[in-house]
MOPAC internal coordinates of N, CA, C and O (Angstrom, degrees):
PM7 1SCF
backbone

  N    0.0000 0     0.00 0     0.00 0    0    0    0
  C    1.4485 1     0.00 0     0.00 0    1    0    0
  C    1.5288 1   109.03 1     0.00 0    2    1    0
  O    1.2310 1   121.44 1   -72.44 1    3    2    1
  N    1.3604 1   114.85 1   107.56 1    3    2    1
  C    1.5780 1   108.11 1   154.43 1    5    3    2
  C    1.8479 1   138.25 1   -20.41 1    6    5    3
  O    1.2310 1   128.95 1   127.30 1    7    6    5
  N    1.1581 1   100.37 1   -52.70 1    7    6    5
  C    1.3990 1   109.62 1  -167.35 1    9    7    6
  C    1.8622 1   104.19 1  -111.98 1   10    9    7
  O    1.2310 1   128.86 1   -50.82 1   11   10    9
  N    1.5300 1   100.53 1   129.18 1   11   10    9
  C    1.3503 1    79.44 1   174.67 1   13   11   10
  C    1.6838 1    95.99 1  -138.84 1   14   13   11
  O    1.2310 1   106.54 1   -65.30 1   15   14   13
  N    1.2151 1   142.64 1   114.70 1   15   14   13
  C    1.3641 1   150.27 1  -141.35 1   17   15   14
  C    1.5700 1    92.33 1   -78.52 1   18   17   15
  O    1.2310 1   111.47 1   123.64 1   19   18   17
  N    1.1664 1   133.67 1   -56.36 1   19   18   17
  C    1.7549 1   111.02 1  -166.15 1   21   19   18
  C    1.3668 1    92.78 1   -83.90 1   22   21   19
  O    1.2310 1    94.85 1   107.03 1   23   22   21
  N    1.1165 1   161.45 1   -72.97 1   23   22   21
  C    1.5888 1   135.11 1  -169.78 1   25   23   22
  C    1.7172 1   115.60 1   -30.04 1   26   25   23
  O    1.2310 1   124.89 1   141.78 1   27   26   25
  N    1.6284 1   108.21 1   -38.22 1   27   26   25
  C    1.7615 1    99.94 1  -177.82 1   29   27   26
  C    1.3034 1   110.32 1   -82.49 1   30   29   27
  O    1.2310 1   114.72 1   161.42 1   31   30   29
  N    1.6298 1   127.61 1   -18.58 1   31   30   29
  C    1.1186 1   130.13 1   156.89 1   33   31   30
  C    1.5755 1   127.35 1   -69.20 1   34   33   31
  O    1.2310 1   123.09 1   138.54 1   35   34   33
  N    1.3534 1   111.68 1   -41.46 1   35   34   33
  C    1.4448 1   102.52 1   157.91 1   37   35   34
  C    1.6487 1   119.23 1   -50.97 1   38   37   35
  O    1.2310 1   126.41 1   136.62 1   39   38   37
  N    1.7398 1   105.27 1   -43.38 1   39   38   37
  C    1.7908 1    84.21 1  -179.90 1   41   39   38
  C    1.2770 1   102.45 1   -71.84 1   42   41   39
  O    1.2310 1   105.80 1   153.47 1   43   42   41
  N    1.1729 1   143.94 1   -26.53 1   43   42   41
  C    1.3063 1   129.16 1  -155.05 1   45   43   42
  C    1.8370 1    85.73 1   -66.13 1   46   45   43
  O    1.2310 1   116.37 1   148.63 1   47   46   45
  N    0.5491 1   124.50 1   -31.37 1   47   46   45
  C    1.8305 1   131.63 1  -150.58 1   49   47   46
  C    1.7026 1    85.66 1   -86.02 1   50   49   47
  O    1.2310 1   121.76 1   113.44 1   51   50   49
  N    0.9117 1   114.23 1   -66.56 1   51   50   49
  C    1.6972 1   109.69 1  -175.95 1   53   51   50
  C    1.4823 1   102.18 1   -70.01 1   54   53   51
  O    1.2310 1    97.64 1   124.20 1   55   54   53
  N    1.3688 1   157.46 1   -55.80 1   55   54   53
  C    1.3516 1   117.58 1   177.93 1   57   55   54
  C    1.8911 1    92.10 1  -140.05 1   58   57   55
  O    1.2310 1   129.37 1   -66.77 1   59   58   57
  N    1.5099 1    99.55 1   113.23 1   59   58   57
  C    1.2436 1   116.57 1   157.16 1   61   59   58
  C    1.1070 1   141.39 1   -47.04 1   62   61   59
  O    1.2310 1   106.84 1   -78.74 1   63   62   61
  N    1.4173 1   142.10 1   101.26 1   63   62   61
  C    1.4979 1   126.24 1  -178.40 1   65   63   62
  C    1.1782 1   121.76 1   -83.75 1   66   65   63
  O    1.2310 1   129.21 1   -59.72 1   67   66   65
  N    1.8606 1    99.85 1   120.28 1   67   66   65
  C    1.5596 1   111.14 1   166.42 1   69   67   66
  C    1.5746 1   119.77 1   -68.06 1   70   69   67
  O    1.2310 1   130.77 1   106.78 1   71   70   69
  N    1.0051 1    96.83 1   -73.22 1   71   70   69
  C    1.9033 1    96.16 1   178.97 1   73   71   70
  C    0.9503 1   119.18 1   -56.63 1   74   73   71
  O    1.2310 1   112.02 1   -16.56 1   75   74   73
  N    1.5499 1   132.65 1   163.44 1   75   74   73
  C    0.9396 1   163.39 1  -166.51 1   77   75   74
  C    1.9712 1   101.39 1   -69.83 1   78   77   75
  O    1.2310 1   116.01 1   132.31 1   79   78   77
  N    1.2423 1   125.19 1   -47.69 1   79   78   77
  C    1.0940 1   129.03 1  -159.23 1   81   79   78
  C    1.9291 1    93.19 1  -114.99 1   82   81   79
  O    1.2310 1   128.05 1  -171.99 1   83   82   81
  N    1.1239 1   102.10 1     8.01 1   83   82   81
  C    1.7144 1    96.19 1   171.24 1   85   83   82
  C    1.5008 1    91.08 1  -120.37 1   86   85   83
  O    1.2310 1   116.37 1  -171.64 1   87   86   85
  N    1.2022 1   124.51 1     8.36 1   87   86   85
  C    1.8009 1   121.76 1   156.70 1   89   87   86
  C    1.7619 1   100.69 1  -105.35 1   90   89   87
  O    1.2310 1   117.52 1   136.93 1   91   90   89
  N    1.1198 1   122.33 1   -43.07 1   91   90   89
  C    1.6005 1   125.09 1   172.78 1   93   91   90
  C    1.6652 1    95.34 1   -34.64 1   94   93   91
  O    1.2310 1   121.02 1   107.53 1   95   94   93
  N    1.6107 1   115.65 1   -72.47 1   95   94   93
  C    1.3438 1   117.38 1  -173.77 1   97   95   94
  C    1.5054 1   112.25 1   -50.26 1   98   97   95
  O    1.2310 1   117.55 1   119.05 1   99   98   97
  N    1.4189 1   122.26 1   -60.95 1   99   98   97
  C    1.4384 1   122.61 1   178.90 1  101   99   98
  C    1.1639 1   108.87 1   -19.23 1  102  101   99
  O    1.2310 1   121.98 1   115.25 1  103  102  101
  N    1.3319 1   113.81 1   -64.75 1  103  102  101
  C    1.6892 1   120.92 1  -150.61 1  105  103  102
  C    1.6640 1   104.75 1   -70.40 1  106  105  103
  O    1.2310 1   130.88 1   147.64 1  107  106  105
  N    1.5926 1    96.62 1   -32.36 1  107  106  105
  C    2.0326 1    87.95 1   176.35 1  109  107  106
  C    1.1953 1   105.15 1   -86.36 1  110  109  107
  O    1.2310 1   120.40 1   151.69 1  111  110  109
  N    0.8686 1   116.85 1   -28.31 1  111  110  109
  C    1.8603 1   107.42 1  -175.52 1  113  111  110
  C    2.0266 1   114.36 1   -58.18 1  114  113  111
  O    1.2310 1   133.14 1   137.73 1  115  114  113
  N    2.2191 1    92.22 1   -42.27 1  115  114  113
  C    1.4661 1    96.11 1   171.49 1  117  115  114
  C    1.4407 1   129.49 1   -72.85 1  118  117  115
  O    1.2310 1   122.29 1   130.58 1  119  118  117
  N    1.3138 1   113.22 1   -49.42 1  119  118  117
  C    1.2540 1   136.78 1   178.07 1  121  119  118
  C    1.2503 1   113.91 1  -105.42 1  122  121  119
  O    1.2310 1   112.22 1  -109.21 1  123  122  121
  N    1.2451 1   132.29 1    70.79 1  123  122  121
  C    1.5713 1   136.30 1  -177.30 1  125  123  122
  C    1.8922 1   111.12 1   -73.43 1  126  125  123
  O    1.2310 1   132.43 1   136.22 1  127  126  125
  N    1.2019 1    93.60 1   -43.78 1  127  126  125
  C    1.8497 1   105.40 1   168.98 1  129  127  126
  C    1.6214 1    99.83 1   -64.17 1  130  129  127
  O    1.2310 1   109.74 1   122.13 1  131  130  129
  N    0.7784 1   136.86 1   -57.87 1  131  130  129
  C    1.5528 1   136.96 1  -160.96 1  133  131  130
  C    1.4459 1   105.51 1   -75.87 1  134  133  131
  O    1.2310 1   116.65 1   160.88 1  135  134  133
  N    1.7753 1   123.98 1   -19.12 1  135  134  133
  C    1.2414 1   106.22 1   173.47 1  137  135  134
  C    1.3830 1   119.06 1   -95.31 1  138  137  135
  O    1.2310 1   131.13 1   161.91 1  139  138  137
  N    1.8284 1    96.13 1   -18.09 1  139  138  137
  C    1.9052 1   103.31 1   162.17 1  141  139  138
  C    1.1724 1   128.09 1   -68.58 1  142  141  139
  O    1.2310 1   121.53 1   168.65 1  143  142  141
  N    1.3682 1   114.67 1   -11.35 1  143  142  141
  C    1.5545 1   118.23 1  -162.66 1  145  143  142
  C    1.7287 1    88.17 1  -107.57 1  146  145  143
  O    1.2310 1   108.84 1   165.62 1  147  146  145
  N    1.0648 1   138.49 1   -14.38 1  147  146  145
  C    1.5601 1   137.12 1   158.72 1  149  147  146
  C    1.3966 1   113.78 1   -87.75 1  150  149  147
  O    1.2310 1   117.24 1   160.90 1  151  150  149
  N    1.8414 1   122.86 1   -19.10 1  151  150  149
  C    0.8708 1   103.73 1   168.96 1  153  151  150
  C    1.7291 1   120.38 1   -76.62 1  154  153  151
  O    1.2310 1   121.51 1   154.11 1  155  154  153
  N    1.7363 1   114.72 1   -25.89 1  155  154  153
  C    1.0155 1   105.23 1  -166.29 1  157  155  154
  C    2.4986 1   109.78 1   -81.96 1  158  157  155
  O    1.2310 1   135.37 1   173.47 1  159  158  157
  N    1.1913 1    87.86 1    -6.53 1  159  158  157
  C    1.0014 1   101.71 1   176.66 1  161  159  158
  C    1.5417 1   122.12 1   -60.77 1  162  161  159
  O    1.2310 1   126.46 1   136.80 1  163  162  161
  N    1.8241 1   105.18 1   -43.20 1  163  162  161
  C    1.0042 1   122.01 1   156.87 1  165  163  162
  C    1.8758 1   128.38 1   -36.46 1  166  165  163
  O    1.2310 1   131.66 1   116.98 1  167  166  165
  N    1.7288 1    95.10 1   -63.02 1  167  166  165
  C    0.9856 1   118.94 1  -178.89 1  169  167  166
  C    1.4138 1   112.16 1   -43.44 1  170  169  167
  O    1.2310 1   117.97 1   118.37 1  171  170  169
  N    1.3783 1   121.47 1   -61.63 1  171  170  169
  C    1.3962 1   141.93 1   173.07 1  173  171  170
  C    1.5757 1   120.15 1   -41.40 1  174  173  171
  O    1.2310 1   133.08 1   143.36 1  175  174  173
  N    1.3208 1    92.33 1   -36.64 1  175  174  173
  C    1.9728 1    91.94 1  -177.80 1  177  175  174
  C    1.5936 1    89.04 1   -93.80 1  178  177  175
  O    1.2310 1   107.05 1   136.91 1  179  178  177
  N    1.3859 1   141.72 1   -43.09 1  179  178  177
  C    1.2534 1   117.48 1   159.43 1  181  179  178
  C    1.1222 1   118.72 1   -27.04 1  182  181  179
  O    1.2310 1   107.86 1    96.12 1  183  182  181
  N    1.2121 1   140.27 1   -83.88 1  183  182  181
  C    1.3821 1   157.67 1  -163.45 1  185  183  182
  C    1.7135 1    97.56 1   -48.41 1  186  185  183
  O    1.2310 1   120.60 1   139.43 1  187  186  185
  N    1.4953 1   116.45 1   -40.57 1  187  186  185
  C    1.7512 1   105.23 1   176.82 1  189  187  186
  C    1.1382 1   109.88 1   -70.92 1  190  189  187
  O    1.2310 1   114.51 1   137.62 1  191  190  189
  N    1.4246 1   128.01 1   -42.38 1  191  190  189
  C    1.1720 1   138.90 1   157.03 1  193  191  190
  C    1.8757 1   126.31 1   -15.38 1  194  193  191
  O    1.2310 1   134.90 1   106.30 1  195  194  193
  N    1.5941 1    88.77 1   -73.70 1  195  194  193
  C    1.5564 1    97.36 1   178.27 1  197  195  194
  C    1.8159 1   113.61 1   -67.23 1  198  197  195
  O    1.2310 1   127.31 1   153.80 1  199  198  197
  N    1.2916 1   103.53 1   -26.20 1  199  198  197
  C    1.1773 1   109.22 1  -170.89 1  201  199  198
  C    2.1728 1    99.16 1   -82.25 1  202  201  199
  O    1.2310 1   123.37 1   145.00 1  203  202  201
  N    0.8053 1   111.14 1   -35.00 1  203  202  201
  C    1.6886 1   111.97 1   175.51 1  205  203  202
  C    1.4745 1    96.48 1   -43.15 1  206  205  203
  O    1.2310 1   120.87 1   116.29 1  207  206  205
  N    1.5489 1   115.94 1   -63.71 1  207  206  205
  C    0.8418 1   123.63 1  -127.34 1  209  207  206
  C    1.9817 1    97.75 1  -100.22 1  210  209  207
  O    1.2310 1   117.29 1  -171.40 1  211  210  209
  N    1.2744 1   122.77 1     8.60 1  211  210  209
  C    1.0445 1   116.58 1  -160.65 1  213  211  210
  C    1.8176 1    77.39 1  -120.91 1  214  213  211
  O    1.2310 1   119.14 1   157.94 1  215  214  213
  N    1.0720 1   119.25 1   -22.06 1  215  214  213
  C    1.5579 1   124.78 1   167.31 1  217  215  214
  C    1.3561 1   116.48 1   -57.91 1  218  217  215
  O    1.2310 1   122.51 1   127.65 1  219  218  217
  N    1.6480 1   112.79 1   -52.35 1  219  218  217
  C    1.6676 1   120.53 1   173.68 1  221  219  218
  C    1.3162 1    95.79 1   -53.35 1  222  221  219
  O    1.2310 1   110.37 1   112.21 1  223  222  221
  N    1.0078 1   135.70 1   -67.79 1  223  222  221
  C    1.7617 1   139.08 1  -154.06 1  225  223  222
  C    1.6746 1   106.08 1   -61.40 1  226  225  223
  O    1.2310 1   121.54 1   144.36 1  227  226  225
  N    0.8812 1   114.66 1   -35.64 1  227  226  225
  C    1.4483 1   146.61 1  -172.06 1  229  227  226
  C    1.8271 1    90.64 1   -53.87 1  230  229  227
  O    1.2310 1   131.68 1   104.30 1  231  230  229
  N    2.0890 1    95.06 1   -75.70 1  231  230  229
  C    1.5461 1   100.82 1  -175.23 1  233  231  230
  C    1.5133 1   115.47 1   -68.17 1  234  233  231
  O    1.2310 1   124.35 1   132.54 1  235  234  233
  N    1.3674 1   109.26 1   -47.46 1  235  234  233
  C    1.6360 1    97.08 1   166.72 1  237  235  234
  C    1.0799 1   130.91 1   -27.46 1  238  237  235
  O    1.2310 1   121.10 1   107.60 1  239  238  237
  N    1.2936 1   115.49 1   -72.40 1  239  238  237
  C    1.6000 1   110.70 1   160.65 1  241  239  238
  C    1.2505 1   138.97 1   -37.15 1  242  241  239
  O    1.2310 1   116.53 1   165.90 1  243  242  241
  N    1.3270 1   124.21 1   -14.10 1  243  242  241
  C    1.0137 1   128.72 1  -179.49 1  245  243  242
  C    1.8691 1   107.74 1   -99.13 1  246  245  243
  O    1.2310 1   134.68 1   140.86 1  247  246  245
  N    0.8904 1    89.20 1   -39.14 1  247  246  245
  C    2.0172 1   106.69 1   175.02 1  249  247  246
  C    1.7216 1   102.40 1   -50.44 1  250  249  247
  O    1.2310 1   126.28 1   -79.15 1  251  250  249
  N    1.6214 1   105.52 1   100.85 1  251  250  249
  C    1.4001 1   101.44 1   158.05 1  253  251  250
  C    1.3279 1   115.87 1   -67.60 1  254  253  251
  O    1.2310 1   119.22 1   -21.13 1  255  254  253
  N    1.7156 1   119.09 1   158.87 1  255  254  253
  C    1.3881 1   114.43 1   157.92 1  257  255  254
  C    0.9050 1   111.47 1  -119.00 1  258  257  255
  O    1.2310 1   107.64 1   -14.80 1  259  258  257
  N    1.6081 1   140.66 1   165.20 1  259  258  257
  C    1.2250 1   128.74 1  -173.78 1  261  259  258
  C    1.4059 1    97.23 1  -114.68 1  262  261  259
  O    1.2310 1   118.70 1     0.45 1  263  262  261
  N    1.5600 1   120.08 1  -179.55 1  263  262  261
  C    1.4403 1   124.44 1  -102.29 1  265  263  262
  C    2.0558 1    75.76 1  -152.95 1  266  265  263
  O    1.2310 1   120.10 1   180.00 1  267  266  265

């Protein structure tokens, strides 16, 4: 199992992150599966994203206008 809650709570307990990017690290260092599995999630709505939008361009082009 990736994640195991009293070991990430013990570190949290031994060194706390103040900043912003010393909690960024926390979370991959604890949960490395949980930040890949949001990263690829990411990836995916990109990809619906580009793909929406390569569809509009797609029909536009095809849409005469008249004159």
């Amino acid at each position: 199992m990736d994640y195991d809650g009293a070991k990430v709570y013990e570190n949290y307990q031994n060194q706390q992150p103040k900043t912003h990017s010393e909690r960024t690290e926390f979370v991959k260092n604890n949960a490395p599966k949980g930040v890949s599995g949001l990263d690829m999630i990411e990836k995916f709505f990109d990809g619906l994203k580009k793909e929406a939008v390569d569809e509009l361009v797609l029909l536009k082009s095809k849409v005469k206008i008249p004159n």
